[in-house]
BALOBA-1460 file (C-alpha; in Angstrom, 3 decimals):
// residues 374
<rec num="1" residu="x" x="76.862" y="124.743" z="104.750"/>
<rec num="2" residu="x" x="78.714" y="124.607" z="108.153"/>
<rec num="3" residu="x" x="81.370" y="121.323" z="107.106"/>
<rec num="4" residu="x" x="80.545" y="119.444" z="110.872"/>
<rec num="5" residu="x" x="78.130" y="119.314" z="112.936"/>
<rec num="6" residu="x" x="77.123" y="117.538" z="116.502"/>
<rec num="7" residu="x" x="75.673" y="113.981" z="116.936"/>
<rec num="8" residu="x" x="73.243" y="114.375" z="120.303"/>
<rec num="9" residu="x" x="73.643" y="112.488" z="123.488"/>
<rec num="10" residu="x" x="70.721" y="111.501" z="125.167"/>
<rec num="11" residu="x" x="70.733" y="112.995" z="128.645"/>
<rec num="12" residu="x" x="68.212" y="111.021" z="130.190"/>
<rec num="13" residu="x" x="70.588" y="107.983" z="129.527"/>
<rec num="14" residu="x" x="73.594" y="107.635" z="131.412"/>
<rec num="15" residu="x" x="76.554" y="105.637" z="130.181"/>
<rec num="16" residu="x" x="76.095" y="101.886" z="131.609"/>
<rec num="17" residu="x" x="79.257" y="101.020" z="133.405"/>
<rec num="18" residu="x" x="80.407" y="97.479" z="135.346"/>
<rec num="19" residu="x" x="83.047" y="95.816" z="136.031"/>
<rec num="20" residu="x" x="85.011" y="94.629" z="133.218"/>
<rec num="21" residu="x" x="85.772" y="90.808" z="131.870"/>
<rec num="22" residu="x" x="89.323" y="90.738" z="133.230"/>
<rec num="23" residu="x" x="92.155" y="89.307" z="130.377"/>
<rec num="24" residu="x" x="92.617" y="86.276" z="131.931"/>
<rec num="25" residu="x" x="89.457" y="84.829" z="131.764"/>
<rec num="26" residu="x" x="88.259" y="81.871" z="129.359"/>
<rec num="27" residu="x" x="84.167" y="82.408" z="130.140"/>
<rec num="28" residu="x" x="82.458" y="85.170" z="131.696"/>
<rec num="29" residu="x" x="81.224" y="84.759" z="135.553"/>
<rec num="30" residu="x" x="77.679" y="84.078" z="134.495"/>
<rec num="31" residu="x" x="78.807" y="81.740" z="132.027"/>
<rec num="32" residu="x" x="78.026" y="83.617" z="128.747"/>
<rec num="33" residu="x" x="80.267" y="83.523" z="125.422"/>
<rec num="34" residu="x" x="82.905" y="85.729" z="124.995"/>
<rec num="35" residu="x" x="84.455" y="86.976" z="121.801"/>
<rec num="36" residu="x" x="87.981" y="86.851" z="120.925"/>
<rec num="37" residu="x" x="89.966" y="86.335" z="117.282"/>
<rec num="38" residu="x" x="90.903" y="88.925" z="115.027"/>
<rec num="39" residu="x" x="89.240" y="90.724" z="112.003"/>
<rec num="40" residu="x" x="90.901" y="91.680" z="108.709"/>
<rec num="41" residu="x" x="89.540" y="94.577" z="107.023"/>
<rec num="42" residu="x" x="89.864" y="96.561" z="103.874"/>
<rec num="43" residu="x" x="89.943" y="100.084" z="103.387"/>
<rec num="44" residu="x" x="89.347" y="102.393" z="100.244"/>
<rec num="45" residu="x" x="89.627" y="105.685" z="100.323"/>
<rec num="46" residu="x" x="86.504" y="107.341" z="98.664"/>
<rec num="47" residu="x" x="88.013" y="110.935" z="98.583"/>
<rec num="48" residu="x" x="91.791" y="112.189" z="99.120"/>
<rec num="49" residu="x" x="93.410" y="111.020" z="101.981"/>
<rec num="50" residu="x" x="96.057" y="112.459" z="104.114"/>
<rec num="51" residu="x" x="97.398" y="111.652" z="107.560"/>
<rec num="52" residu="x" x="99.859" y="113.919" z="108.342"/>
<rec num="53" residu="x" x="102.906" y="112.684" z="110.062"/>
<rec num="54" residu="x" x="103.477" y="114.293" z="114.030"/>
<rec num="55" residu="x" x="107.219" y="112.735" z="113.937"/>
<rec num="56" residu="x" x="108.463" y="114.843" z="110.878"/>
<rec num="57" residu="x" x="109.578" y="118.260" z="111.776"/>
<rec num="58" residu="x" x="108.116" y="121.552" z="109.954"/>
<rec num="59" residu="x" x="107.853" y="121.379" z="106.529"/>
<rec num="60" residu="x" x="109.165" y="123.004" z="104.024"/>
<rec num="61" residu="x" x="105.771" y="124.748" z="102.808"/>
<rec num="62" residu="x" x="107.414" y="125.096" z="99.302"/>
<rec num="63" residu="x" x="107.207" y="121.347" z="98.589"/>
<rec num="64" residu="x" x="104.261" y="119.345" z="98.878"/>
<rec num="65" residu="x" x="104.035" y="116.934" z="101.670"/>
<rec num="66" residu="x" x="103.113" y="113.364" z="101.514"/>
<rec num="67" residu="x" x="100.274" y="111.145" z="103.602"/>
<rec num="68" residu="x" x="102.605" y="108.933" z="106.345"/>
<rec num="69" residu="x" x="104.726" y="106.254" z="105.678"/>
<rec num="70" residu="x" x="106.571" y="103.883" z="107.735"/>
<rec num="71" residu="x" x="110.238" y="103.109" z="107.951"/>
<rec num="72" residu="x" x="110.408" y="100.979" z="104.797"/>
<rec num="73" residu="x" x="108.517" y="103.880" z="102.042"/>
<rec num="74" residu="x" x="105.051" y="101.922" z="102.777"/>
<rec num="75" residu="x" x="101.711" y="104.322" z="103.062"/>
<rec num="76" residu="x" x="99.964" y="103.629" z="105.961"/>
<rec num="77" residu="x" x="97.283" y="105.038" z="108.251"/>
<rec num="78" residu="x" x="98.491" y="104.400" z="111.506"/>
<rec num="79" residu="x" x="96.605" y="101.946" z="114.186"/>
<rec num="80" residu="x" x="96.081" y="105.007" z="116.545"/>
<rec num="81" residu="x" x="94.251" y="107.165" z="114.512"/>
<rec num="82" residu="x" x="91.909" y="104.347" z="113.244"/>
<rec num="83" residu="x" x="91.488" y="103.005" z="117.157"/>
<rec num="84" residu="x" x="90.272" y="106.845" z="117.870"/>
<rec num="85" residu="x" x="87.889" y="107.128" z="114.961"/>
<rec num="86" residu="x" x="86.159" y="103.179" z="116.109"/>
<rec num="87" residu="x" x="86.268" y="104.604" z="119.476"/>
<rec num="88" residu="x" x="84.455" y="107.595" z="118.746"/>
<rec num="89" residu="x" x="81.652" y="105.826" z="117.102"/>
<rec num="90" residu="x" x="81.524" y="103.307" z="119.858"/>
<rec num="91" residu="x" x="80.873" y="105.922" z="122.411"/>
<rec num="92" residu="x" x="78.388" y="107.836" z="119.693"/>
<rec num="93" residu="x" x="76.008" y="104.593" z="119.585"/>
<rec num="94" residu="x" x="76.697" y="102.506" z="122.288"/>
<rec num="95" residu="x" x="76.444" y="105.360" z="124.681"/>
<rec num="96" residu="x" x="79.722" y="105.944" z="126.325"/>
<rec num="97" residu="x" x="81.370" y="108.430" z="128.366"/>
<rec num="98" residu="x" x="82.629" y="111.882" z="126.740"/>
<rec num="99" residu="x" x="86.720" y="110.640" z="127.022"/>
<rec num="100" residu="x" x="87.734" y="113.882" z="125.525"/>
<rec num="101" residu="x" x="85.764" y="116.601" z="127.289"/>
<rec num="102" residu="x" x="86.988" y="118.706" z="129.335"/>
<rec num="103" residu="x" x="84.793" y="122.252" z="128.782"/>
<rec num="104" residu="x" x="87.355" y="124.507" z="128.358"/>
<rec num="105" residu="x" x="87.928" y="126.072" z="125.351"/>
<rec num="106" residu="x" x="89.605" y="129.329" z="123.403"/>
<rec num="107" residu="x" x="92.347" y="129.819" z="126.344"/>
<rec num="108" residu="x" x="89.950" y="129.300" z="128.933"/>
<rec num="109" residu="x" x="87.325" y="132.193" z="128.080"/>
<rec num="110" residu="x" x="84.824" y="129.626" z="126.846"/>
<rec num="111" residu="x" x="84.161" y="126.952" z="129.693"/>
<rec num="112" residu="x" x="81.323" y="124.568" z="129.241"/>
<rec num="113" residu="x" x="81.952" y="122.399" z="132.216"/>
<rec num="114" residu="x" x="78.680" y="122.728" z="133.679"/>
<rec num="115" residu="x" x="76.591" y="122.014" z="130.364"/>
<rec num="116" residu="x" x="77.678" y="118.016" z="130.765"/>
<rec num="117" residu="x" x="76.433" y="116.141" z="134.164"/>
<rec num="118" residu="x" x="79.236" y="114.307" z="135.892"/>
<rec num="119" residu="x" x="77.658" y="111.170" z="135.393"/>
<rec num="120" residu="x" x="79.018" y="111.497" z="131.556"/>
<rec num="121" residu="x" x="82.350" y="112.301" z="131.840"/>
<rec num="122" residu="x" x="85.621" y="109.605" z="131.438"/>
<rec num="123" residu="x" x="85.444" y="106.802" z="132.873"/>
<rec num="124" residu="x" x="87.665" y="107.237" z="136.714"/>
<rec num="125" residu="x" x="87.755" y="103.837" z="137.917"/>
<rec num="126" residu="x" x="88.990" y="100.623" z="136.428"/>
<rec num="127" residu="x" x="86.502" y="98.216" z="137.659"/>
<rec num="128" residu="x" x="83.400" y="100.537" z="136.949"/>
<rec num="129" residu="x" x="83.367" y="101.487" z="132.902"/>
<rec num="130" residu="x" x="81.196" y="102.329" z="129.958"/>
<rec num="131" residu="x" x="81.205" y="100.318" z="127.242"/>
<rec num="132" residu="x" x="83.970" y="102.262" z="125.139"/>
<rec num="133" residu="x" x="86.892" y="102.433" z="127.868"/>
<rec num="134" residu="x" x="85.752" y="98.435" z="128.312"/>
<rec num="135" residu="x" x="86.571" y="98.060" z="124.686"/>
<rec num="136" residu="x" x="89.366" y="100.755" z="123.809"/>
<rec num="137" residu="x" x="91.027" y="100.970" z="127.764"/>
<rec num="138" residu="x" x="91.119" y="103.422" z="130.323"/>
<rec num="139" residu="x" x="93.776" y="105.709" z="130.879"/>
<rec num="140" residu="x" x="93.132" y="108.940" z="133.414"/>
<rec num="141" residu="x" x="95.140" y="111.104" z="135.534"/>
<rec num="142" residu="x" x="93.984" y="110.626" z="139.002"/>
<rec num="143" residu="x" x="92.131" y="107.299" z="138.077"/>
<rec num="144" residu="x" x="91.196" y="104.887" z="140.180"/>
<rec num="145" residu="x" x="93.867" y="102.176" z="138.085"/>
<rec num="146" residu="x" x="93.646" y="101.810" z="134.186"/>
<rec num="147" residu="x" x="92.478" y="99.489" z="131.978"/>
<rec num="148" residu="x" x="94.559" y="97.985" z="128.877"/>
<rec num="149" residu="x" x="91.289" y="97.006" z="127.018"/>
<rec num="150" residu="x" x="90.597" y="94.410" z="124.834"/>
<rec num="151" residu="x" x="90.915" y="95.544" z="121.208"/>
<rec num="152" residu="x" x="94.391" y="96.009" z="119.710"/>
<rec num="153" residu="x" x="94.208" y="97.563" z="115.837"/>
<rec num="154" residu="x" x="97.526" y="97.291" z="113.672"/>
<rec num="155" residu="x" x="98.941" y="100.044" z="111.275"/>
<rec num="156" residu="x" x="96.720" y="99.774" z="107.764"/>
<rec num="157" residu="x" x="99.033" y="98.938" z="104.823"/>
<rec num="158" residu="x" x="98.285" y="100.096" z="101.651"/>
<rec num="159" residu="x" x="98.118" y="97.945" z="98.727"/>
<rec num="160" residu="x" x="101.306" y="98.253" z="96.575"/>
<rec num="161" residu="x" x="99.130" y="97.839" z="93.719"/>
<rec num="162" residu="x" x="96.385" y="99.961" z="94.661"/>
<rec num="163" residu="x" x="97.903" y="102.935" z="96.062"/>
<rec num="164" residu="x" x="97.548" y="106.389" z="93.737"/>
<rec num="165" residu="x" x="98.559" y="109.591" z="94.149"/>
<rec num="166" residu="x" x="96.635" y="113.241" z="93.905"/>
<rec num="167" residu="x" x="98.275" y="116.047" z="92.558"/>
<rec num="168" residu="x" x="99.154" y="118.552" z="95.094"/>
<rec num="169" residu="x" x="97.467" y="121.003" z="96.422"/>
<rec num="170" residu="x" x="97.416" y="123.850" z="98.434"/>
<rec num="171" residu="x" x="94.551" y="123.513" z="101.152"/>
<rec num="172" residu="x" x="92.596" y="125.935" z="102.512"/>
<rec num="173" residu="x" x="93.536" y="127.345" z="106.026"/>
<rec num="174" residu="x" x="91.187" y="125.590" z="108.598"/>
<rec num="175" residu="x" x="89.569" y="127.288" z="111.085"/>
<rec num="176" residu="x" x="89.828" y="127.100" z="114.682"/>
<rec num="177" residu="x" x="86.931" y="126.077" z="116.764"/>
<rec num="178" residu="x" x="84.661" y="129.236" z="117.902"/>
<rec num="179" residu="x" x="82.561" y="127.048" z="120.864"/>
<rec num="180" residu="x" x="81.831" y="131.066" z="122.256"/>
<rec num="181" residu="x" x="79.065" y="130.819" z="119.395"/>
<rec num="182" residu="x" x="76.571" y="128.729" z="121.865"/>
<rec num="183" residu="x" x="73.980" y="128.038" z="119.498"/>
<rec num="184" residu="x" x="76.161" y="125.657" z="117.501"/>
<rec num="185" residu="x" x="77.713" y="124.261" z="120.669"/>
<rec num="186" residu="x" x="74.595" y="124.064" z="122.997"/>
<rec num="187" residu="x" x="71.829" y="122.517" z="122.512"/>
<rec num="188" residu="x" x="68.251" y="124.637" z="121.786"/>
<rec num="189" residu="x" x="67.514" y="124.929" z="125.404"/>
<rec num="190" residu="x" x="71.414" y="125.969" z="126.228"/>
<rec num="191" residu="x" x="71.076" y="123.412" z="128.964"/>
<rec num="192" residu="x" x="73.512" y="120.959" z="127.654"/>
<rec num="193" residu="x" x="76.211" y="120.608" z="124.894"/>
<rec num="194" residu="x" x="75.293" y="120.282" z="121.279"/>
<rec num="195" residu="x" x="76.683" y="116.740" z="120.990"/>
<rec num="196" residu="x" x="79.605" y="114.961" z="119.416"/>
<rec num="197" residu="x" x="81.521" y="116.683" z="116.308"/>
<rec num="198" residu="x" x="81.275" y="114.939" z="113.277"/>
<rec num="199" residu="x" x="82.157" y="116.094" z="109.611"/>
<rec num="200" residu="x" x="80.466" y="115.881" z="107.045"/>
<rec num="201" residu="x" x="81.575" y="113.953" z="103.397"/>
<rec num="202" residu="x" x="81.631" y="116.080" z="100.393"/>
<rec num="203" residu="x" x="80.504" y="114.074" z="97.361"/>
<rec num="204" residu="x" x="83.478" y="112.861" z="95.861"/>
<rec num="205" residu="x" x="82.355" y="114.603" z="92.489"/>
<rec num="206" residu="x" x="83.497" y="117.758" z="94.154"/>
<rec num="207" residu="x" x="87.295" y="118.674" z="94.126"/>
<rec num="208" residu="x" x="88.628" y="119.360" z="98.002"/>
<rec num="209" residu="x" x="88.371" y="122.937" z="98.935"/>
<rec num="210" residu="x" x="91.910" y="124.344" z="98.224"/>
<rec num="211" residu="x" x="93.723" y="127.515" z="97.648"/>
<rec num="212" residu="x" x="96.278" y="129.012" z="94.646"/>
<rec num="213" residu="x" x="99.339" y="129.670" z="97.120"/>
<rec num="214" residu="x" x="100.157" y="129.577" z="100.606"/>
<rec num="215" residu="x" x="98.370" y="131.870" z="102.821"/>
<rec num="216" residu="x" x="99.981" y="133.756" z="105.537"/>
<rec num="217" residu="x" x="98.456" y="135.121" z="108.664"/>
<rec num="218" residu="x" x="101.331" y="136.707" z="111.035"/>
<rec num="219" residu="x" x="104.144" y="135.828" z="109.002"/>
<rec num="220" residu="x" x="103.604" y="132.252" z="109.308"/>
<rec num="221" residu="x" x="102.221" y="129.628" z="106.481"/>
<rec num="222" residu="x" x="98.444" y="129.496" z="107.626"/>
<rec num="223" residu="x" x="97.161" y="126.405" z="104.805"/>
<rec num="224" residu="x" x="99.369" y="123.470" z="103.998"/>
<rec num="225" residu="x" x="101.178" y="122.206" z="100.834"/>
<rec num="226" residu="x" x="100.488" y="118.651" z="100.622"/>
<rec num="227" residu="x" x="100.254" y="115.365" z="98.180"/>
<rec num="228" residu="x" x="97.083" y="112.994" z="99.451"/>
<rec num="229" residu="x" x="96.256" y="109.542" z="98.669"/>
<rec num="230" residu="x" x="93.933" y="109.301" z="95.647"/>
<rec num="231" residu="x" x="90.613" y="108.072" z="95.146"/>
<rec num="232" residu="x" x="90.512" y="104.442" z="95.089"/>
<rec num="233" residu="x" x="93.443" y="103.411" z="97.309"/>
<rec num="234" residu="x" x="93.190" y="100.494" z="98.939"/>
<rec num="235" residu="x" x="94.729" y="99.299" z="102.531"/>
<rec num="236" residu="x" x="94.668" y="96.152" z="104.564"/>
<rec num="237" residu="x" x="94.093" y="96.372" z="108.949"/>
<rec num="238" residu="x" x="94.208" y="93.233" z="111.066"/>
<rec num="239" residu="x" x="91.854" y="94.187" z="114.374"/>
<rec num="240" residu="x" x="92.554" y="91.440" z="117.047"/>
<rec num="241" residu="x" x="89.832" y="91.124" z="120.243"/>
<rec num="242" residu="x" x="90.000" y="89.145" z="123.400"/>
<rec num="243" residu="x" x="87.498" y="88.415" z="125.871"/>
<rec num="244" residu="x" x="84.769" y="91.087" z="124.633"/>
<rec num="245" residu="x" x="81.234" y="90.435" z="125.880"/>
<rec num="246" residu="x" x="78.487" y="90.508" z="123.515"/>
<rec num="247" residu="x" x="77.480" y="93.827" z="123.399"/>
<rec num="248" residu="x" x="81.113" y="94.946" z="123.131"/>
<rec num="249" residu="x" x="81.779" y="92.380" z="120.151"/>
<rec num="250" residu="x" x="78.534" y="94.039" z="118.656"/>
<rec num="251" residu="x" x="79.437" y="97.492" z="119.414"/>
<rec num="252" residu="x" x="82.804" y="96.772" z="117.885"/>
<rec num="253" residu="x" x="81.304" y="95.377" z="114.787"/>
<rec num="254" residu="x" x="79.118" y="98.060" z="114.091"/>
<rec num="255" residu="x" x="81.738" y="100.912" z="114.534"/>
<rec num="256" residu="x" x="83.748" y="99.023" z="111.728"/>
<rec num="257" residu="x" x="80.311" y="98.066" z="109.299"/>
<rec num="258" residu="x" x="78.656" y="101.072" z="109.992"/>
<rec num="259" residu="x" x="75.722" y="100.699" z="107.609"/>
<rec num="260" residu="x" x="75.440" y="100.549" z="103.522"/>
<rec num="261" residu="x" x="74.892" y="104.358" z="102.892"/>
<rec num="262" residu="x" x="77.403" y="105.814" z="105.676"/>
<rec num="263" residu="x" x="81.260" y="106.222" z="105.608"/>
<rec num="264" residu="x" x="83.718" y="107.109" z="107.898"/>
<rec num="265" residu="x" x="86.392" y="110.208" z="108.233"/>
<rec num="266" residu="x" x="89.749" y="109.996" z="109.263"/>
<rec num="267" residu="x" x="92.651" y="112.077" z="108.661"/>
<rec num="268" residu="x" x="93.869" y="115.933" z="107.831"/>
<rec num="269" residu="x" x="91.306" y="118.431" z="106.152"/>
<rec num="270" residu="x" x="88.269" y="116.475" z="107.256"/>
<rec num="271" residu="x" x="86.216" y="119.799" z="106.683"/>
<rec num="272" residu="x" x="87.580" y="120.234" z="103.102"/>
<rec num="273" residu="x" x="86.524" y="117.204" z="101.663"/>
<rec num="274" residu="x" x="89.202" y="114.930" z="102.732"/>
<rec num="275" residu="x" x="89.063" y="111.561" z="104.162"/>
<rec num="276" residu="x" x="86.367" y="109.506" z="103.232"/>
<rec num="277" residu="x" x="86.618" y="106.010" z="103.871"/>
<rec num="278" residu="x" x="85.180" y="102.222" z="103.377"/>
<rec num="279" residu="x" x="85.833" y="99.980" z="105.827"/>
<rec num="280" residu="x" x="85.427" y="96.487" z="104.332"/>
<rec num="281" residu="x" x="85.521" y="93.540" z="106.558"/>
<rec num="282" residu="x" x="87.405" y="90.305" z="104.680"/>
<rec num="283" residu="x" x="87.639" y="87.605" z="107.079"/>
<rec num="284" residu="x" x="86.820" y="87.114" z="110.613"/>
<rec num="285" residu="x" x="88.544" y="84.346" z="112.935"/>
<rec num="286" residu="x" x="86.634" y="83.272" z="115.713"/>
<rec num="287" residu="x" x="89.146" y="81.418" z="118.988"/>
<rec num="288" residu="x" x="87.043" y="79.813" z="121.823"/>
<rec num="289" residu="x" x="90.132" y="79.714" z="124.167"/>
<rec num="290" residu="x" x="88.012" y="77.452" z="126.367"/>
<rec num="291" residu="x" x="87.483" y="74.823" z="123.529"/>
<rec num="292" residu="x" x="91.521" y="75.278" z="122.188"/>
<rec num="293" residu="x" x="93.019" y="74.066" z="125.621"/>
<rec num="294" residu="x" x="91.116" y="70.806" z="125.607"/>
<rec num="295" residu="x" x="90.531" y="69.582" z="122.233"/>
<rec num="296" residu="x" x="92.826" y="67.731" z="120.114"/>
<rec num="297" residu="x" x="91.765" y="68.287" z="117.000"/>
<rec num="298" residu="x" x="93.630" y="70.796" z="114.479"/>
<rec num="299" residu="x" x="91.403" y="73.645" z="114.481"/>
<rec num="300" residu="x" x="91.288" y="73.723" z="118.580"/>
<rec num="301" residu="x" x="88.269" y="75.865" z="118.554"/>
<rec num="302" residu="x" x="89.506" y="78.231" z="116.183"/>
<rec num="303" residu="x" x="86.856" y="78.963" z="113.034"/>
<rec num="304" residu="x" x="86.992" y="81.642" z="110.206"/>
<rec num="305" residu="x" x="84.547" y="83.033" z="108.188"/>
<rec num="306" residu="x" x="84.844" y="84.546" z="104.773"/>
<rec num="307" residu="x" x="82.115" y="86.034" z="102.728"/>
<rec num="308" residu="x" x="78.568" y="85.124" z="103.143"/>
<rec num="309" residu="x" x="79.383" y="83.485" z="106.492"/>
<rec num="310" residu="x" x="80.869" y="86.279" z="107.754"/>
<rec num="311" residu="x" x="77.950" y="88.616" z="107.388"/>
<rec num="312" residu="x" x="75.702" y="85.478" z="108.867"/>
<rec num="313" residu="x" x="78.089" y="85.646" z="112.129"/>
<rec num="314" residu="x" x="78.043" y="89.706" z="112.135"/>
<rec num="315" residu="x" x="74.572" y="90.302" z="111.743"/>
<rec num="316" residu="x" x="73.474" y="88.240" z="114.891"/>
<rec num="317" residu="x" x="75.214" y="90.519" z="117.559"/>
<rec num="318" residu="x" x="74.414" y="93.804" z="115.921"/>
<rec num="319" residu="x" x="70.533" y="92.649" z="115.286"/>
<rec num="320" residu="x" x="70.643" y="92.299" z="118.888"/>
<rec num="321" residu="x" x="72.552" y="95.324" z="119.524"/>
<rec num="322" residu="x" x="70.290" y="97.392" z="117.378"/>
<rec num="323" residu="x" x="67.252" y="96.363" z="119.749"/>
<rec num="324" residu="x" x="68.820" y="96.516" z="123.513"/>
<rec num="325" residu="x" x="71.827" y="98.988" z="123.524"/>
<rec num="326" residu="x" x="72.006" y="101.306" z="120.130"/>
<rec num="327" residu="x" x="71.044" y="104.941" z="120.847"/>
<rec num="328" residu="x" x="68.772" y="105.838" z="118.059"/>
<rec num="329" residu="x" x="69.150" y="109.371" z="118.381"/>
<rec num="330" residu="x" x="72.545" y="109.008" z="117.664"/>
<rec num="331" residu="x" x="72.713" y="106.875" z="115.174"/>
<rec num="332" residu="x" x="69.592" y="109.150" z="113.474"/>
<rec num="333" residu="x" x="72.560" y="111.977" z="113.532"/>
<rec num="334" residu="x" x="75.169" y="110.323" z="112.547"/>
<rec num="335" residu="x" x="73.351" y="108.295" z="108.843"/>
<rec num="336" residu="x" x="72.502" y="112.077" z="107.959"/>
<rec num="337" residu="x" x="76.306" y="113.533" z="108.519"/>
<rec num="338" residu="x" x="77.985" y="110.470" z="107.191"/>
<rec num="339" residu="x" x="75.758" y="109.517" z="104.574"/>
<rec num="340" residu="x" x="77.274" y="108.245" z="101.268"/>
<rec num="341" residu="x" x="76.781" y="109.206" z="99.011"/>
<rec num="342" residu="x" x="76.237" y="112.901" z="100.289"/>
<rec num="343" residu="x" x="74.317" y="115.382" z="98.807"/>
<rec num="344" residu="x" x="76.265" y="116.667" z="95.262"/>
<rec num="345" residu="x" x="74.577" y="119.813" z="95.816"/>
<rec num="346" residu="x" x="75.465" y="120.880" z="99.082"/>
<rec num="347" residu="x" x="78.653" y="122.908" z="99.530"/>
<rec num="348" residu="x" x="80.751" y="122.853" z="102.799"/>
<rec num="349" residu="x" x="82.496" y="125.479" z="103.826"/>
<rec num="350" residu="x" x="83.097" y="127.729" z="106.769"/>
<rec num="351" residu="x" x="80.819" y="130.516" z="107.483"/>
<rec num="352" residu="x" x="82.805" y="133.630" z="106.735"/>
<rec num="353" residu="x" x="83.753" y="135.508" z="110.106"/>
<rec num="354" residu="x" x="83.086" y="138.683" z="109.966"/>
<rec num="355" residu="x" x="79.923" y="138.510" z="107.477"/>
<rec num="356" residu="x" x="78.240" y="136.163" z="109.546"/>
<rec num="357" residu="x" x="79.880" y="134.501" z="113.138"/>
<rec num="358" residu="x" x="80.409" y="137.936" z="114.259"/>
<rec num="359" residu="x" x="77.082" y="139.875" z="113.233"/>
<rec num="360" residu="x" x="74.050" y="140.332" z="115.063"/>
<rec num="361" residu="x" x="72.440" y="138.486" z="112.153"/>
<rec num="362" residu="x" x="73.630" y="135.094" z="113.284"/>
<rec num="363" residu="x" x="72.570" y="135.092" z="116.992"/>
<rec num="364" residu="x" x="71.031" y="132.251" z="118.396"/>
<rec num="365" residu="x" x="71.312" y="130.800" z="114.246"/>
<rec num="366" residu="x" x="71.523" y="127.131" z="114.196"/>
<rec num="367" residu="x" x="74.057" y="125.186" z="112.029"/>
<rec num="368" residu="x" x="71.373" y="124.569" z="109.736"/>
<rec num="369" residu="x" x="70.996" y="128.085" z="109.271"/>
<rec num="370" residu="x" x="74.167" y="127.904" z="107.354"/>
<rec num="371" residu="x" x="73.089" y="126.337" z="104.174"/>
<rec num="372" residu="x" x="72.994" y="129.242" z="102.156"/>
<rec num="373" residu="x" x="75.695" y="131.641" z="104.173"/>
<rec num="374" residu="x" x="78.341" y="133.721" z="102.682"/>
């Protein structure tokens, strides 16, 4: 089976943009709460894990490289990659603009500009935004302004304690994208894209798909030696908000809870059974900046909420979520990519390319065509 496939935006909805709640502000203009405090979560990795590191230099492919660290030896997964995951899901189900399309593709012989209507594209102007670039910020070259947003996520620390290694391995070489096959990346009607990529778990019976050696294509190492994270490691995130409105508080929560039987992927060799993960909120702390600069009292509007109280607090926003803003077509997608746990019987792989992509057999095939492919 094809290892991704494409969560679908609904066409006849249009990301809902407005003005932003500003930093500075205590209450909203029409007087409604807003949200601000900080979450600590906890995340296990339910596969291998790897983030590669973009400050190292090339490798030497003989040795096998390890998951990032920071300056002082500690694992981490840094703050960036797990703000762009969040953010991704946030604009999957809450319906925000495509930040990262721009429809060209292979070297500019593959343009799908025109499959996405303008009205869906990044968010241009600071005081006009969809719910993701209120959240996450807006940052755009010829932009009317940007926007810092409102959600600021720390580097995840591993547990000393709970941090385990995998034995190297030798990965298999990844593919590059092939969006000239247009009935993955367009929809049925070739009107519009496909969707949003997503990956798909492997069940963590499976071993990641690897290779005996290091593959070379053109002289050059085309697969990676590396050493992941283990099943079972465990990190620790603190995710501080200010000022989010309710929607964007629930829309927040949700991209970190997801739901029971769905995980998240993050990381190197998503399609090769990599990077499964459980994000496990701990404690939540609640600041009503309003209430903190005129009582006295010690906990000056500040509350926190551990276990059962927590859930009591999260479920509120996202039951209301679920019923005014959640796109259900998404969200029907994305429980039967990242389902946990997935199917033991499925395998993931990419469709050979010259026994299938480029044979007359696979035109106009679906990627659901590809669960039994060589």
């Amino acid at each position: 089976m094809n290892p991704y496939d494409f969560v679908r935006i609904d066409w006849a909805r249009p990301p809902e943009r407005r003005r932003p709640i500003w930093h500075h502000r205590l209450i909203s203009q029409e007087g409604q709460q807003l949200y601000s405090g900080r979450l600590a979560v906890d995340i296990y990795a339910e596969t291998p894990l790897f983030i590669a590191d973009s400050r190292s230099g090339l490798p030497d492919p003989r040795k096998a490289v390890q998951s990032i660290k920071d300056g002082q030896g500690a694992y981490i997964i840094p703050g960036s990659s797990l703000k762009g995951m969040l953010r991704n899901v946030v604009e999957t189900l809450g319906n925000g603009c495509l930040t990262l399309f721009d429809g060209s593709y292979e070297r500019r012989q593959v343009n799908y500009g025109r499959a996405v209507p303008e009205v869906f594209l990044h968010c241009s102007d600071n005081t006009n935004l969809c719910i993701a670039c209120r959240i996450f910020g807006m940052l755009k070259e010829h932009s009317q302004g940007v926007y810092l947003g409102k959600v600021a996520i720390s580097d995840a620390y591993a547990y000393p304690e709970k941090t385990y290694l995998y034995a190297p391995i030798y990965t298999r070489q990844l593919m590059e994208p092939k969006p000239h096959h247009a009935s993955f990346y367009l929809d049925e009607a070739r009107q519009y894209i496909a969707g949003r990529k997503y990956y798909f778990h492997h069940s963590a019976e499976m071993d990641p798909v690897t290779r005996n050696g290091l593959v070379y294509m053109g002289g050059k190492p085309a697969n990676r030696h590396i050493q992941p994270l283990s099943y079972s490691t465990q990190f620790h995130v603190r995710i501080d908000f200010t000022n989010l409105e309710p929607d964007e508080f629930a829309a927040l929560l949700l991209a970190i809870t997801l739901e029971d039987r769905m995980r998240h992927k993050i990381g190197y060799g998503k399609p090769l059974g990599l990077g499964s993960v459980y994000l496990f909120p701990t404690r939540l702390t609640l600041i009503d900046y309003a209430a903190r600069y005129t009582q006295a009292n010690k906990e000056r509007g500040m509350a926190v909420y551990e276990g059962d109280s927590l859930w009591t607090v999260i479920d509120g926003p996202l039951d209301e979520f679920y019923q005014k803003h959640l796109l259900q077509s998404a969200l029907v997608d994305l429980r039967r990519i990242w389902r946990w746990p997935p199917d033991p019987t499925v395998d993931y792989y990419y469709p050979d390319k010259h026994k299938w992509f480029d044979t007359s057999a696979s035109i106009g095939k679906r990627i659901a065509d590809t669960r039994n492919v060589p």
